[in-house]
C-alpha positions as protocol buffer text, in pm:
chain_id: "A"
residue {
  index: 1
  type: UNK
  ca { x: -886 y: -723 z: -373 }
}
residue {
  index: 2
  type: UNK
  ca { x: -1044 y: -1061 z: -391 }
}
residue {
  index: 3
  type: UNK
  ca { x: -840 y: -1396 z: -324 }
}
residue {
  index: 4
  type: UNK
  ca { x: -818 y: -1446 z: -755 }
}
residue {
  index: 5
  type: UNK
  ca { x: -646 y: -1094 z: -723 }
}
residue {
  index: 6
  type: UNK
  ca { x: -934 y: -919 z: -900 }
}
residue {
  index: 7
  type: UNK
  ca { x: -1046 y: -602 z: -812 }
}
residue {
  index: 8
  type: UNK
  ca { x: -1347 y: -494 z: -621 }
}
residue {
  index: 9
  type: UNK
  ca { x: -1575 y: -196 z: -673 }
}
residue {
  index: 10
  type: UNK
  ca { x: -1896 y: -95 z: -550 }
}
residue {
  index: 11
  type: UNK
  ca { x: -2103 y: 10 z: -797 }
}
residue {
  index: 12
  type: UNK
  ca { x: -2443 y: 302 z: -668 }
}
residue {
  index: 13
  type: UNK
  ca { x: -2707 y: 380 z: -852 }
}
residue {
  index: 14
  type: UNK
  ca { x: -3051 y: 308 z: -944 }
}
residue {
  index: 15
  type: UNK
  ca { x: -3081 y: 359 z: -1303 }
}
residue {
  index: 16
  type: UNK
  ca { x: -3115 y: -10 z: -1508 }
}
residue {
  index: 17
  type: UNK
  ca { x: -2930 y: 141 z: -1787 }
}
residue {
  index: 18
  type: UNK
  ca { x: -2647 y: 277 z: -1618 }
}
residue {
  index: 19
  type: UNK
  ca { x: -2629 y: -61 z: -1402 }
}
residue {
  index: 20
  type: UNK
  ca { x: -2681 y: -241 z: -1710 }
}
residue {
  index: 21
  type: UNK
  ca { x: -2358 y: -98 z: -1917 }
}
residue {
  index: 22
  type: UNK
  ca { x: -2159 y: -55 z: -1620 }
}
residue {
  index: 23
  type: UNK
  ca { x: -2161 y: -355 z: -1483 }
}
residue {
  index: 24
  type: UNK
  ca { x: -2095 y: -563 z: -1824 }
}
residue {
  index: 25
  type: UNK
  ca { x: -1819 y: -342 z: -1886 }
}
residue {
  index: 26
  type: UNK
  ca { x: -1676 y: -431 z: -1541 }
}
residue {
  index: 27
  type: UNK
  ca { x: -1687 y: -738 z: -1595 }
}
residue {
  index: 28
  type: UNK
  ca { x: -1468 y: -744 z: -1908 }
}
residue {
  index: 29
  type: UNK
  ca { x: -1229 y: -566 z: -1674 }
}
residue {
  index: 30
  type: UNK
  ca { x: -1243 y: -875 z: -1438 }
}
residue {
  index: 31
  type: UNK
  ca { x: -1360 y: -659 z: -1167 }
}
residue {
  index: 32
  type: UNK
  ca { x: -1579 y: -798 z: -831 }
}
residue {
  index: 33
  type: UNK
  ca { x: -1912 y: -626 z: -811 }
}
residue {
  index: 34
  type: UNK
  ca { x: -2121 y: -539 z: -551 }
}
residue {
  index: 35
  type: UNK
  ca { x: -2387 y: -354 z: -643 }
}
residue {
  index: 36
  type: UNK
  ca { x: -2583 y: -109 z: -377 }
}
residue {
  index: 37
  type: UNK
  ca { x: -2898 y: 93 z: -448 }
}
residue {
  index: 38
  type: UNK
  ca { x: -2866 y: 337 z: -162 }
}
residue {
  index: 39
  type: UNK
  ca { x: -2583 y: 511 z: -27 }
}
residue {
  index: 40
  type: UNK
  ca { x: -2605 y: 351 z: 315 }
}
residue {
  index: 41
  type: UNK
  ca { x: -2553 y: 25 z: 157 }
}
residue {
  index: 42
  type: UNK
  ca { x: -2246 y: 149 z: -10 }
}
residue {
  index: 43
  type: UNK
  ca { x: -2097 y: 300 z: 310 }
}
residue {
  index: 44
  type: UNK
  ca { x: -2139 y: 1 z: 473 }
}
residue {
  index: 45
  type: UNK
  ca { x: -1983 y: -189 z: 148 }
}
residue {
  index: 46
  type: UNK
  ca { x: -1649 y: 39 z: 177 }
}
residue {
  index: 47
  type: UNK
  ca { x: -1617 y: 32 z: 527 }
}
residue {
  index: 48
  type: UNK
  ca { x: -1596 y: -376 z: 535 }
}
residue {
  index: 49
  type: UNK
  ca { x: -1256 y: -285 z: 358 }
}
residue {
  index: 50
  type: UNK
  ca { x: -1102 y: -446 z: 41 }
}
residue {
  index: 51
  type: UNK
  ca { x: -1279 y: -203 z: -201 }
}
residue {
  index: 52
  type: UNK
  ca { x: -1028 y: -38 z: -455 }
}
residue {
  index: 53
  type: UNK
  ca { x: -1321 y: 117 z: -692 }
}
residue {
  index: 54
  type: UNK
  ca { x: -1639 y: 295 z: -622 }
}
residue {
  index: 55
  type: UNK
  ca { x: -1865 y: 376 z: -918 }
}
residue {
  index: 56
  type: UNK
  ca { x: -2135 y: 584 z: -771 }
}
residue {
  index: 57
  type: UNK
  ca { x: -2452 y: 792 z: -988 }
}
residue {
  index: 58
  type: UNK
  ca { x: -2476 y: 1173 z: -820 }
}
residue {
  index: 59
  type: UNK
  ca { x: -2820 y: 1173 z: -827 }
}
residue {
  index: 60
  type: UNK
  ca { x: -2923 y: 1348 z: -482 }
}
residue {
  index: 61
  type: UNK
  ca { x: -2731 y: 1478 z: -182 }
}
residue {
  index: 62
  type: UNK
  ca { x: -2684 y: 1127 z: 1 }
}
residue {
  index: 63
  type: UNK
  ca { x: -2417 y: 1032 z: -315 }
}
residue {
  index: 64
  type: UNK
  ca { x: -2259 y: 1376 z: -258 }
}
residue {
  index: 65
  type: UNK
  ca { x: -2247 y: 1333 z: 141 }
}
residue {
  index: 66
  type: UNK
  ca { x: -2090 y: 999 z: 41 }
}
residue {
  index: 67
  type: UNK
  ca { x: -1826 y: 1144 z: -103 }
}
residue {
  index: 68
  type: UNK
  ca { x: -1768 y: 1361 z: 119 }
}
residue {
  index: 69
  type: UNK
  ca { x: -1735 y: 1099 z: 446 }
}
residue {
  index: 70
  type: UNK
  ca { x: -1514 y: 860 z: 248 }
}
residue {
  index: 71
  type: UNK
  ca { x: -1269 y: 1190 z: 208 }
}
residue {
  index: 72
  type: UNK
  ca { x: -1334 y: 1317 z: 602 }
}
residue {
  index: 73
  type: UNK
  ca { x: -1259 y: 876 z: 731 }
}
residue {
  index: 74
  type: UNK
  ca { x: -855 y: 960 z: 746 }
}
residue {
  index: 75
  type: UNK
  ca { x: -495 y: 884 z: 621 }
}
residue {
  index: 76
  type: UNK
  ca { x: -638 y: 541 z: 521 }
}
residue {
  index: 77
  type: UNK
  ca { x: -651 y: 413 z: 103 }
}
residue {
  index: 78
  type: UNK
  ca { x: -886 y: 550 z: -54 }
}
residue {
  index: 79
  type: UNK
  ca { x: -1069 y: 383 z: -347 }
}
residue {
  index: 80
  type: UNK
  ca { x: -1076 y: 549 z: -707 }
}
residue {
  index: 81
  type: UNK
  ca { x: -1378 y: 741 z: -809 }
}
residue {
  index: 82
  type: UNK
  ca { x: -1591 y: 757 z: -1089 }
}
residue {
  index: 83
  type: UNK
  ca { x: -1868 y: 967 z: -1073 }
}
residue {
  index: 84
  type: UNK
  ca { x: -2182 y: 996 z: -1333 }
}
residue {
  index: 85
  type: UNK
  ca { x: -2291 y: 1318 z: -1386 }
}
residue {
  index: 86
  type: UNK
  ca { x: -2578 y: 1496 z: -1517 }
}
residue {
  index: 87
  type: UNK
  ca { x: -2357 y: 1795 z: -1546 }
}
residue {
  index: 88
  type: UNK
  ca { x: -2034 y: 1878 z: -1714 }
}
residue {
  index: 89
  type: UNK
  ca { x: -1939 y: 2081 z: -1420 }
}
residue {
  index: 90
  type: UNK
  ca { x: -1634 y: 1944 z: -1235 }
}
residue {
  index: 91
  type: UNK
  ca { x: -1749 y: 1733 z: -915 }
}
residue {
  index: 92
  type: UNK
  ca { x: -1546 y: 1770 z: -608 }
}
residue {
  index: 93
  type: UNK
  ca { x: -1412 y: 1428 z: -439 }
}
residue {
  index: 94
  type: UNK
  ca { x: -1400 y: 1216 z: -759 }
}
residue {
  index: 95
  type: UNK
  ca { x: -1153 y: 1076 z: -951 }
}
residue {
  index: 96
  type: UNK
  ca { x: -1333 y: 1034 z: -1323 }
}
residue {
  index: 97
  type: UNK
  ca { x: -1626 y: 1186 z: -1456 }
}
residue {
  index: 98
  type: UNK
  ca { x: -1865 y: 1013 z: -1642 }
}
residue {
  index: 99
  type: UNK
  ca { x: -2122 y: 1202 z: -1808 }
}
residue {
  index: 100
  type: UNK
  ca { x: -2491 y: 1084 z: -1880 }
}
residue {
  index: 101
  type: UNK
  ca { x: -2590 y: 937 z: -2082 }
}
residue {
  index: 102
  type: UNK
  ca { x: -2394 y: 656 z: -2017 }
}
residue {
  index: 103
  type: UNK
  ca { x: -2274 y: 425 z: -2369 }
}
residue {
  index: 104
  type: UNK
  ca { x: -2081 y: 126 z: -2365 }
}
residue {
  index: 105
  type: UNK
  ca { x: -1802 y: 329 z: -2522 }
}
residue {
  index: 106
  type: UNK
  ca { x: -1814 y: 615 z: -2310 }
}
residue {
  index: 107
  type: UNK
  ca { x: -1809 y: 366 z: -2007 }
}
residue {
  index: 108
  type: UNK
  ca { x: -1526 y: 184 z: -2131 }
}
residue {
  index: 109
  type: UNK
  ca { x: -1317 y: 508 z: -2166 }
}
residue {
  index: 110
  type: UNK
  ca { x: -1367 y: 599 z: -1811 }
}
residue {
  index: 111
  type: UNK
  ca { x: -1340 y: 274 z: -1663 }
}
residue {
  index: 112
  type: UNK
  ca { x: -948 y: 239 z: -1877 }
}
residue {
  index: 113
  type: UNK
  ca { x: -881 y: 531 z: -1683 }
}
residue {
  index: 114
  type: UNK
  ca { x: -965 y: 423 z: -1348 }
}
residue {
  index: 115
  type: UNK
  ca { x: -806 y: 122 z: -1404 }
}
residue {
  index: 116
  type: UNK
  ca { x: -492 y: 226 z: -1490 }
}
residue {
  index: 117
  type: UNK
  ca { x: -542 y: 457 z: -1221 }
}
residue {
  index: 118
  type: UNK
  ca { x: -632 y: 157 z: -962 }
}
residue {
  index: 119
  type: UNK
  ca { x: -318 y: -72 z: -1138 }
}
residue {
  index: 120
  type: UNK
  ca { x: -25 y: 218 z: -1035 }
}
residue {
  index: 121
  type: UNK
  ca { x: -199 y: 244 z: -671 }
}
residue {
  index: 122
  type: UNK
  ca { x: -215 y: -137 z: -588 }
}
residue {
  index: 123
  type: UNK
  ca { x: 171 y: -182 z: -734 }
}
residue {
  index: 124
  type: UNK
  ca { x: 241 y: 114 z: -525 }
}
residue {
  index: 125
  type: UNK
  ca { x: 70 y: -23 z: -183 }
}
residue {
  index: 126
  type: UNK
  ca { x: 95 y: -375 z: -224 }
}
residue {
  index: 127
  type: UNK
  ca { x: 368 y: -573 z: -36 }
}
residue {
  index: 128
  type: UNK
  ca { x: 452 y: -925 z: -37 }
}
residue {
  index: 129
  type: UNK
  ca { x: 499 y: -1088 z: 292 }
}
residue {
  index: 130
  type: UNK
  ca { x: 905 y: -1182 z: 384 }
}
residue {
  index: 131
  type: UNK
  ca { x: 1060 y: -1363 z: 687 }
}
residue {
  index: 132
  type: UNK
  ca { x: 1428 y: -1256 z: 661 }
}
residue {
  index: 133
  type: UNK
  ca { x: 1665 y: -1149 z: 870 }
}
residue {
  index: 134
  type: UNK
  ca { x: 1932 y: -926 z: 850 }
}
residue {
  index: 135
  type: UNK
  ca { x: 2189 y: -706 z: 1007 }
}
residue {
  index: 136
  type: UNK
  ca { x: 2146 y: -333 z: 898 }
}
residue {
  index: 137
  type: UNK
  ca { x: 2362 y: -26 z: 979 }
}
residue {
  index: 138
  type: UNK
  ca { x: 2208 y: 347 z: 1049 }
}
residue {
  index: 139
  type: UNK
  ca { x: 2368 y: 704 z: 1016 }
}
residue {
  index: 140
  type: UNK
  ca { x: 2622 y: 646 z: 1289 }
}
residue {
  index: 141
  type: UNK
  ca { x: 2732 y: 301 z: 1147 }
}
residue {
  index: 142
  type: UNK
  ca { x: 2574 y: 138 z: 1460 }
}
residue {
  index: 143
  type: UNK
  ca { x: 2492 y: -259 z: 1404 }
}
residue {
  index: 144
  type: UNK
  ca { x: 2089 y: -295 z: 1413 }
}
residue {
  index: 145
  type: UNK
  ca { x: 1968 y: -691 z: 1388 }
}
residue {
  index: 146
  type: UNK
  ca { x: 1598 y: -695 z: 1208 }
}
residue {
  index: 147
  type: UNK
  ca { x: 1373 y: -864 z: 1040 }
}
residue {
  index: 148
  type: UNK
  ca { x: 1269 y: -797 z: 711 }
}
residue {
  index: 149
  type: UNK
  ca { x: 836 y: -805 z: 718 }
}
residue {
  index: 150
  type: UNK
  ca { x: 732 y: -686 z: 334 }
}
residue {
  index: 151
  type: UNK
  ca { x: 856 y: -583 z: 68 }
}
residue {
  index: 152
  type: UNK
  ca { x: 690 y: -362 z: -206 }
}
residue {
  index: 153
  type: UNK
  ca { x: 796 y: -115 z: -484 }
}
residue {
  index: 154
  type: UNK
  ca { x: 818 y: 168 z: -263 }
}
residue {
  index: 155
  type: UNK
  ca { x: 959 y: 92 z: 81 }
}
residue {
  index: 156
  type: UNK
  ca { x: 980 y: -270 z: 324 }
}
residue {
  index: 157
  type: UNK
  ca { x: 807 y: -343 z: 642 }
}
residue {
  index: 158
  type: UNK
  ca { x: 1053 y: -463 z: 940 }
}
residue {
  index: 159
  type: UNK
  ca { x: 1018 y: -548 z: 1278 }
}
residue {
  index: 160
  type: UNK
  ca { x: 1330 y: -437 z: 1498 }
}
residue {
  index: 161
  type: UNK
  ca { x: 1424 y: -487 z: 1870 }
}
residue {
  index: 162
  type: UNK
  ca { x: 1588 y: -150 z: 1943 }
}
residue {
  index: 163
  type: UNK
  ca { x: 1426 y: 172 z: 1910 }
}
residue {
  index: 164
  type: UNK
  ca { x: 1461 y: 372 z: 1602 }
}
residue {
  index: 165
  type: UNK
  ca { x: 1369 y: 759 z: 1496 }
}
residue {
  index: 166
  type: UNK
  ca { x: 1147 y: 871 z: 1216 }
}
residue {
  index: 167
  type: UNK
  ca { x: 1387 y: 960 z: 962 }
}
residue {
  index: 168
  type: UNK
  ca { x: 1672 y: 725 z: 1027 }
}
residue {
  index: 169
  type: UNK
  ca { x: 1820 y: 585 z: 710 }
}
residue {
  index: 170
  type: UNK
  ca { x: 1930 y: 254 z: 748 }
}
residue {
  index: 171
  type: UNK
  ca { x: 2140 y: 65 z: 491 }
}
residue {
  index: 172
  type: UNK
  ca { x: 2138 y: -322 z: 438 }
}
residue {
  index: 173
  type: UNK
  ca { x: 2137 y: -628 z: 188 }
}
residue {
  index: 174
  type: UNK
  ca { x: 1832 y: -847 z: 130 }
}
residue {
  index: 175
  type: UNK
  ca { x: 1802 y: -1184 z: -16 }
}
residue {
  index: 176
  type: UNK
  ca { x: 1454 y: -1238 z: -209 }
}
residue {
  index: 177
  type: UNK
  ca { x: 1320 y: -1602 z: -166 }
}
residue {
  index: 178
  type: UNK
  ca { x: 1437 y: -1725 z: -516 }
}
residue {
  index: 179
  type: UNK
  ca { x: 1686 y: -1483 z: -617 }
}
residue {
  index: 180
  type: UNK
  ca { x: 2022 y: -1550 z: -699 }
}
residue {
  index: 181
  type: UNK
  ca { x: 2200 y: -1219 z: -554 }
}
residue {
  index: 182
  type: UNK
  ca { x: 2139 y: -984 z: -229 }
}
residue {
  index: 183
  type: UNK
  ca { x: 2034 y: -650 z: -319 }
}
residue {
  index: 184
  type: UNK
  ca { x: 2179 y: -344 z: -183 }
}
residue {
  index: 185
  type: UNK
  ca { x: 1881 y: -132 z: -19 }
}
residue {
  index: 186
  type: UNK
  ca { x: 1917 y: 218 z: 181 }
}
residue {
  index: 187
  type: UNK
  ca { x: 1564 y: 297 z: 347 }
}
residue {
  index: 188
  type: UNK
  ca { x: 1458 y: 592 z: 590 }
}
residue {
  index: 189
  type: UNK
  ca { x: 1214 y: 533 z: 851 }
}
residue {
  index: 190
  type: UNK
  ca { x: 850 y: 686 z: 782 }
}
residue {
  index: 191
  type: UNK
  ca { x: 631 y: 538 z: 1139 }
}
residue {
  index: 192
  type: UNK
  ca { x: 691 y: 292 z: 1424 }
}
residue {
  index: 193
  type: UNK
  ca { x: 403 y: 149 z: 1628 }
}
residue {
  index: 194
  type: UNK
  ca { x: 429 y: -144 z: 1912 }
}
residue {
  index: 195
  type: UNK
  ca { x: 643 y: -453 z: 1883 }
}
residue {
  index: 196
  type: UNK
  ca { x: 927 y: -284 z: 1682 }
}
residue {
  index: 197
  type: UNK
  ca { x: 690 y: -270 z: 1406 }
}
residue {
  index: 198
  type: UNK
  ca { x: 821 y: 1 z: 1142 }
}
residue {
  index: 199
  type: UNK
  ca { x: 783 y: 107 z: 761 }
}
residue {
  index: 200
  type: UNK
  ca { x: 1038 y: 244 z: 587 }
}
residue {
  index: 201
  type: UNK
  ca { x: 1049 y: 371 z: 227 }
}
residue {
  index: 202
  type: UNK
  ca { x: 1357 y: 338 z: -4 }
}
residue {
  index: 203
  type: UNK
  ca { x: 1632 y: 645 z: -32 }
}
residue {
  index: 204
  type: UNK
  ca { x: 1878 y: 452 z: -249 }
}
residue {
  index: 205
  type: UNK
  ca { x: 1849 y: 136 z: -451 }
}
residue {
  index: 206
  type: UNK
  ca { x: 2132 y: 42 z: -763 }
}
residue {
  index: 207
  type: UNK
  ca { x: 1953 y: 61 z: -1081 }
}
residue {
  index: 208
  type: UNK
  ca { x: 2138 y: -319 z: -1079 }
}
residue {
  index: 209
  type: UNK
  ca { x: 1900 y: -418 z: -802 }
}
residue {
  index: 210
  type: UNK
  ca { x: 1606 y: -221 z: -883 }
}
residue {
  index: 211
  type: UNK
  ca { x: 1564 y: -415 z: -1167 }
}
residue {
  index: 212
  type: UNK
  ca { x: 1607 y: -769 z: -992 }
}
residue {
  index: 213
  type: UNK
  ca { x: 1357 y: -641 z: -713 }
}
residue {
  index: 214
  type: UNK
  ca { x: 1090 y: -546 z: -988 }
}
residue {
  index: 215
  type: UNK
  ca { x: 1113 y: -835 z: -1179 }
}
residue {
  index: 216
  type: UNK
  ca { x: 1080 y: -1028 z: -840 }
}
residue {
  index: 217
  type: UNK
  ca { x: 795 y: -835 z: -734 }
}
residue {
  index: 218
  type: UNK
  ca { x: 604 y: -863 z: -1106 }
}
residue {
  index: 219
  type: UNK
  ca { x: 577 y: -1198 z: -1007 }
}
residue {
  index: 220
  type: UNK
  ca { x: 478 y: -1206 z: -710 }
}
residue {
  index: 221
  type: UNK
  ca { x: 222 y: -894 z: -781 }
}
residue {
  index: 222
  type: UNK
  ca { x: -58 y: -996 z: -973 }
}
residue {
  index: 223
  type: UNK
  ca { x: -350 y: -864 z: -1117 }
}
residue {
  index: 224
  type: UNK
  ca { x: -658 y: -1107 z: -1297 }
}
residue {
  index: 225
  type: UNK
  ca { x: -581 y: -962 z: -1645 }
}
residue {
  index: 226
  type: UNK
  ca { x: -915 y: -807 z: -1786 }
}
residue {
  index: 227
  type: UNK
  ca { x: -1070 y: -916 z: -2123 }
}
residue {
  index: 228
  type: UNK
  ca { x: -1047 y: -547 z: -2262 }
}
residue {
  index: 229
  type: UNK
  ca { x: -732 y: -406 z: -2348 }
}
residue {
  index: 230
  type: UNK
  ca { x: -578 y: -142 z: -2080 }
}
């Protein structure tokens, strides 16, 4: 996502009418384009990062072994897929079909959809940045001191001295920057790497809180609104 919190999509093909329609109607979305011709240029567009949308025209076997790479490059986010299509066969590895011949309505239909689509994966990835400390308490009701990293709708990021186990729940009150009240948070360990980094996603949150952190985090989590409406 760019620094205006836009979205970014690469956009494949070498047809001036699909290019044409698909890129006007991505721009009423307020999405970044990059537009490639081949699909080495592409690759080399996803794999500089950043890239929530791919838009690419199956017209030979390099879009198809495309595909197939982005799905075979690991655990990382992957970016949503439309795919135009000569054919109204299903296409493995894509998110959204688009069939040819491309309209400005027909575009706009499948480009709602991968929005949307893009909108509930960014809320659910995204995390804003914290520095606060806090005193948590596992399983056993053993003190842990740690550092609250991130925050985002699904889990926090913390950095902690002592070691902990994939799985631990740990249960502790947070402070947003700006709020008026602490909010009560239970959240199990998912990884730990180096440093004491760890991620954690949330087991238990009071509907109470919930609703403060969301509110918080609508703020903080911003999209640049398109000119269409989603």
């Amino acid at each position: 996502m760019t620094p205006e919190m836009a979205f970014e999509c690469v956009l494949m093909s070498t047809d001036a009418d699909v290019l044409r329609i698909i890129n006007r109607t991505l721009i009423d979305f307020s999405i970044s384009t990059r537009i490639c011709f081949q699909a080495s240029q592409a690759k080399r567009a996803i794999a500089d990062g950043g890239m929530d949308l791919l838009v690419i025209d199956l017209v030979d076997e390099s879009s198809l072994e495309l595909l197939r790479e982005i799905w075979k490059s690991g655990p990382k986010q992957k970016p949503t897929i439309v795919g135009i299509s000569n054919s109204n066969r299903g296409v493995p590895g894509i998110h959204i079909k688009l069939e040819k011949p491309v309209t400005p309505d027909s575009a706009l239909k499948s480009l709602k959809e991968a929005y949307s689509r893009m909108l509930l994966d960014y809320r659910h990835h995204a995390r804003c940045a914290l520095m606060a400390p806090v005193t948590a308490h596992d399983d056993y009701d053993r003190v842990i001191p740690m550092t609250v990293m991130d925050v985002g709708y699904g889990g926090v990021g913390l950095r902690v001295r002592q070691e902990l186990q994939i799985g631990q729940v740990l249960t502790f009150r947070l402070l947003l920057p700006g709020a008026s009240k602490t909010i009560h948070i239970e959240a199990r360990v998912l990884w730990t790497r180096d440093f004491g980094r760890t991620g954690c996603e949330f087991v238990r949150v009071p509907p109470v809180d919930l609703t403060l952190l969301h509110d918080w985090l609508k703020q903080k989590i911003m999209v640049k609104q398109p000119a269409v409406l989603v």
